[in-house]
N, C-alpha and C positions, 0 to 999 in steps of 0.2 A: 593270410597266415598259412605257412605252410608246416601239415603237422607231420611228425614223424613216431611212429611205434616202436619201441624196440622188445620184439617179442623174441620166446621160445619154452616152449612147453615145459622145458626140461631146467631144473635148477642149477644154480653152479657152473655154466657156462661166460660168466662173467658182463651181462645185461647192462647194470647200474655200472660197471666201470665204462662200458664203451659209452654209454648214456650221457654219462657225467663231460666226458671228456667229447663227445660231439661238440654239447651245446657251449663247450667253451672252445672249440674250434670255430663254432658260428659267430658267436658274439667277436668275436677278431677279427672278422669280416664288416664290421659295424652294421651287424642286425641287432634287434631287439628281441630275447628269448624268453618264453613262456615255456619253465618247467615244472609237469605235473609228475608227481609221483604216487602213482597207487599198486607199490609195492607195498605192505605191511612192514615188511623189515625194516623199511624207509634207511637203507644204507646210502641211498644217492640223495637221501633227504639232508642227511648229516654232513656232505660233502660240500653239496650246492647253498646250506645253511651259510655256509662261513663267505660267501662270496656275493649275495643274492638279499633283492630286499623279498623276506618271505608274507609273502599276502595274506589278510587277515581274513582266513577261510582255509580251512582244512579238506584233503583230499575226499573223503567221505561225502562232504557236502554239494561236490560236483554231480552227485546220484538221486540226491536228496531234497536238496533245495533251490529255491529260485533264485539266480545268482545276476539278473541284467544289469543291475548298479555296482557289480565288482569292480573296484579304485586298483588301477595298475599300478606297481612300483614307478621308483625313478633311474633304476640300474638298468647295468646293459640283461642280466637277468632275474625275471622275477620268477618263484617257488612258490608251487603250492601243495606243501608239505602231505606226506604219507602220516593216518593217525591209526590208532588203534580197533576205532568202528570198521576199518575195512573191511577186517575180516566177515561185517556184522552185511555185507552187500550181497555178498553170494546168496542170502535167504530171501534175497528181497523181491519184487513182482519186476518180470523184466520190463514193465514201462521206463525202468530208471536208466536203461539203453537209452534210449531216447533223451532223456532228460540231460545226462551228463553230454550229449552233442548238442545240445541245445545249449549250456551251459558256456561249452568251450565257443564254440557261434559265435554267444552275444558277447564275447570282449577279444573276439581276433581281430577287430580291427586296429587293436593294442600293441600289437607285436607280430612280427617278420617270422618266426617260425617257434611253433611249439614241440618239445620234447616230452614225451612221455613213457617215464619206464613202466613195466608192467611184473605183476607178481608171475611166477614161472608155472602157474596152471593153468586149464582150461576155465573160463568161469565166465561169468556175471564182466566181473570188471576188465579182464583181456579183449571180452568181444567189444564191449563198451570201446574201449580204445580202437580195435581195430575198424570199429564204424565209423568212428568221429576222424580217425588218420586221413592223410590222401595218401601217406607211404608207410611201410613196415619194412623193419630192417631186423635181421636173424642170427645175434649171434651162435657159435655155433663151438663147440669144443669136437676134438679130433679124436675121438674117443668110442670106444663102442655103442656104448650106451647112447652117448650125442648123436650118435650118424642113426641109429637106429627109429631116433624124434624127430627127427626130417621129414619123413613122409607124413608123419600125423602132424607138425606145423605147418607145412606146404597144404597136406588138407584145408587145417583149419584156417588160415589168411583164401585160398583158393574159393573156399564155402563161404566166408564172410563176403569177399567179394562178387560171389554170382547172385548172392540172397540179400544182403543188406547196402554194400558199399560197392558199386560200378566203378567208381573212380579208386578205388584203390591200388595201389602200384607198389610193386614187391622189386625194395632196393638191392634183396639178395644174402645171403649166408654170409657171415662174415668168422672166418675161421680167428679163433682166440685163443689164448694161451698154448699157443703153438709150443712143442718143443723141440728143435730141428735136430737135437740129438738121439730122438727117438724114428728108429726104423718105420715103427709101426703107424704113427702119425704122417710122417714124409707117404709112407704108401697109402695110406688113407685120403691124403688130399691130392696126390698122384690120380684118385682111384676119382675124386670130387671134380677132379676137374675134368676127369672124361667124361662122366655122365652127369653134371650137371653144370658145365662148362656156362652156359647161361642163365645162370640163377648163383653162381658162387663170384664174390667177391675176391681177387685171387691177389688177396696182401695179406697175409698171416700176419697175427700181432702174437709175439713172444709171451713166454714169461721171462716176467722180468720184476727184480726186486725193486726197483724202484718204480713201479705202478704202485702198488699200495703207500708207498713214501711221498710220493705224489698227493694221492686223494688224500692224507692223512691231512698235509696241509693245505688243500681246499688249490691245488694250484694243478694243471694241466703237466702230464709227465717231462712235456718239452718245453717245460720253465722251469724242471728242478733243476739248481746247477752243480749237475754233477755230471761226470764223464761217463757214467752207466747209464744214468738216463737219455743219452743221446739218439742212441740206436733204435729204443723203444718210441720216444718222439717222432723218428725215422718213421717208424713201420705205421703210426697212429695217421701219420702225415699220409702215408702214400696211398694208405687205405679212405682216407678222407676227400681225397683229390677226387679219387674215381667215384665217390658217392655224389660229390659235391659236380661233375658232370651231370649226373646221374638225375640231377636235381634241376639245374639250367637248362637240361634238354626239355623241361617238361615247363607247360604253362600253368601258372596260377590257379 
């Protein structure tokens, strides 16, 4: 099973939409997908709800308890929903690091690749994930404040992998809610791809009004049929291409 992170320190950079919409790029590939969400908001829980057999175990319980007899769905993806105890992990002894990769472990041999969004702080349960990943992926907004959480993300995935996880592999910044009408964002990822030309993903995804029309009905933006969604599909696609290299180059 191949796992994938989708982190970033910083909130509102749009995590749970790219999240959502990976693992139904993957599952069209005819994989089988294992998605965890321990964001508290559980937005990507609501999305993947309507699509997904959701497993009878709640996100918190990956920290918590013994899980080796967890029963897979029958779908191309199965959830395992974000609850309200998450927030109740950050207090907890960091043995539960360990427990939650123990946890995802004993039922990868379940399923082709796991998703898992992450809440947008530093904690308890991001590092959790970024141990148990073998990849992290960074959305990113183009925006002051966004460009400014780059170095403390690029820390924090860099730190996890020289201290806890060797095998970790960083798929890269993936610039979001692009707006090509603004000056200031064009020079900003102008400015991204000179000095981090190798670590940036260099397929902007828009905004665009029919992403949230999309997740609303639990369907991937390039199944909504509408002629605005098309372009958006476009950019989700071509961004996904180069991940999905990104992923073939590397062995199991």
């Amino acid at each position: 099973m191949k796992t994938i992170c989708i982190s970033n320190q910083k909130g509102g950079v749009g995590k749970s939409t790219i999240a959502v919409h990976l693992a139904q790029h993957i599952i069209e590939k005819n994989n089988r997908v294992l998605f965890v969400d321990i964001d508290p908001q559980a937005n990507a829980s609501k999305t993947i709800r309507q699509i997904s057999d959701v497993l009878p175990v709640d996100a918190s319980q990956l920290f918590t308890d013994e899980l080796d007899d967890l029963a897979d769905g029958s779908g191309a993806i199965s959830l395992i929903q974000a609850d309200e105890k998450m927030a109740d992990i950050e207090r907890s002894d960091p043995n539960v690091l360990l427990k939650f990769k123990k946890n995802l472990s004993s039922i990868s041999g379940q399923f082709d690749y796991c998703i898992i969004d992450t809440p947008p702080t530093l904690g308890i349960r991001m590092t959790a994930a970024l141990i148990a990943s073998q990849y992290v992926l960074a959305p990113i907004e183009l925006e002051e404040y966004s460009i400014d959480g780059i170095t403390k993300m690029l820390q924090t995935i860099f730190g996890v992998q020289n201290k806890w996880n060797q095998d970790l592999k960083f798929l890269g910044m993936l610039p979001n809610r692009f707006n090509p009408r603004s000056l200031a964002q064009k020079a900003t990822l102008e400015s991204l791809l000179k000095s981090y030309a190798h670590l940036l993903i260099p397929a902007p995804i828009g905004i665009r009004s029919s992403i949230p029309e999309a997740l609303n009905e639990g369907i991937p933006v390039w199944k909504l049929k509408k002629t605005a969604a098309r372009v958006a599909g476009q950019e989700f696609k071509k961004a996904f291409s180069i991940i999905d290299k990104k992923l073939e180059g590397e062995k199991e």
